[in-house]
C-alpha positions as CSV (number, residue, x, y, z in Angstrom):
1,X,82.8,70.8,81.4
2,X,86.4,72.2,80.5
3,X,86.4,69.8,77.5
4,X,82.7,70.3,76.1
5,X,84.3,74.3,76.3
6,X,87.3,73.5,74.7
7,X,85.4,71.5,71.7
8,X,83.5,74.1,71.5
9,X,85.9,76.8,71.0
10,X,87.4,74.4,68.4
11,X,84.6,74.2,66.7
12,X,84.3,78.4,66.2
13,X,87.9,78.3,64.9
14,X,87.3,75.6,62.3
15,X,84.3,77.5,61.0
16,X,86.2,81.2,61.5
17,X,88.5,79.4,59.1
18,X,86.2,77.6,57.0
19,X,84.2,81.1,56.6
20,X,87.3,83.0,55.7
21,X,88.4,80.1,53.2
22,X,84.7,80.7,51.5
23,X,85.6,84.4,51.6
24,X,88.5,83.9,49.1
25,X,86.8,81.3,47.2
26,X,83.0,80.6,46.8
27,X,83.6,76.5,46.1
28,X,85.1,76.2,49.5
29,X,81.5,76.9,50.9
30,X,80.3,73.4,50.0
31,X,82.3,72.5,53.2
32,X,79.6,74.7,55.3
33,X,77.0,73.6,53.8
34,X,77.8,70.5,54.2
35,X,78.3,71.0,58.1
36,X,74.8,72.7,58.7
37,X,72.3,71.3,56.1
38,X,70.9,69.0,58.1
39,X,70.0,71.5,60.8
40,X,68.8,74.0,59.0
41,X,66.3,71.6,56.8
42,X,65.6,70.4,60.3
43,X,64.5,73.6,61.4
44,X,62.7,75.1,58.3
45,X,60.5,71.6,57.8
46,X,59.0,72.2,61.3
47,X,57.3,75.3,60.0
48,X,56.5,74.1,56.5
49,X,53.5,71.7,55.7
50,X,55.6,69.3,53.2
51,X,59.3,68.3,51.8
52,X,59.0,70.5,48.3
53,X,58.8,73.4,50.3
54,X,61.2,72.5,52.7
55,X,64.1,72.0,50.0
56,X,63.2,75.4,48.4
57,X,63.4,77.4,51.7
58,X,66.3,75.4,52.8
59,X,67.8,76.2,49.3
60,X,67.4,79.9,49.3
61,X,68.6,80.2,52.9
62,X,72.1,78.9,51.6
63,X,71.9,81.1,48.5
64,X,71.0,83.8,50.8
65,X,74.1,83.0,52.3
66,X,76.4,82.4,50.4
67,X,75.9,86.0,48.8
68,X,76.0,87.6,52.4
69,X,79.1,85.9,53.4
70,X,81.0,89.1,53.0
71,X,78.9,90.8,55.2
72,X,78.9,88.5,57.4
73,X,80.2,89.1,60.9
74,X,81.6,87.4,63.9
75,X,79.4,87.6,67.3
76,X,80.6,84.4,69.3
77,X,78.2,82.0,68.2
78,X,78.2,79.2,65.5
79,X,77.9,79.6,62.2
80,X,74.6,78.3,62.2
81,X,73.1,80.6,64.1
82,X,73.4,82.8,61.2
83,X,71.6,80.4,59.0
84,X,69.2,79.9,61.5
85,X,68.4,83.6,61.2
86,X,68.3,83.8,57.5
87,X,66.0,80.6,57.7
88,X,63.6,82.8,59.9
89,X,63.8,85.6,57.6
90,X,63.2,83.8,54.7
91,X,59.8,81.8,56.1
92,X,58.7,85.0,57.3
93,X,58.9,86.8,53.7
94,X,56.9,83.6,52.3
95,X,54.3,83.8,54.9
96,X,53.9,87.2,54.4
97,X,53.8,86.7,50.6
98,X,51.2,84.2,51.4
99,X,49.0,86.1,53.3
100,X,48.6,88.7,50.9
101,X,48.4,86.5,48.0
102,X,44.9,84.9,49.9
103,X,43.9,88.7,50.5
């Protein structure tokens, strides 16, 4: 258990660094993208009915953040857990959208 924690707390100081290296310079956010893509496509294409409109979603959630990232704070849990939350945000606003566009 000691080792799963201290991976763990490895993990938050890679991204704490990684995060603060995307601060200074926007290309150096590939490298969380690349870290969390799959599970946030994962997420968002078990609440969408098909690929297309899993891409798009999955595409503005990284846009999203990427132009949050300096508002984004620290609260002791991985990175994507943020995502995960802009994810939600962002299906919510299109099922909304939705809704009133059948109305």
């Amino acid at each position: 258990m000691k080792a799963l924690e201290n991976h763990n707390l490895k993990n938050l100081d890679d991204e704490r660094m990684q995060v603060a290296a995307a601060r200074e310079d926007p290309a150096r956010f590939a490298e969380l993208y690349e870290d969390n893509f799959e599970r946030v496509y994962a997420y968002v294409a078990r609440r969408v009915g098909n690929r297309e409109e899993a891409q798009d979603v999955t595409a503005d959630v990284f846009h999203q953040a990427l132009s949050g990232l300096p508002r984004f704070e620290w609260r002791g849990l991985p990175f994507v857990a943020w995502l995960l939350g802009i994810a939600s945000n962002v299906l919510s606003d299109r099922w909304r959208r939705s809704a009133r566009g059948r109305s």
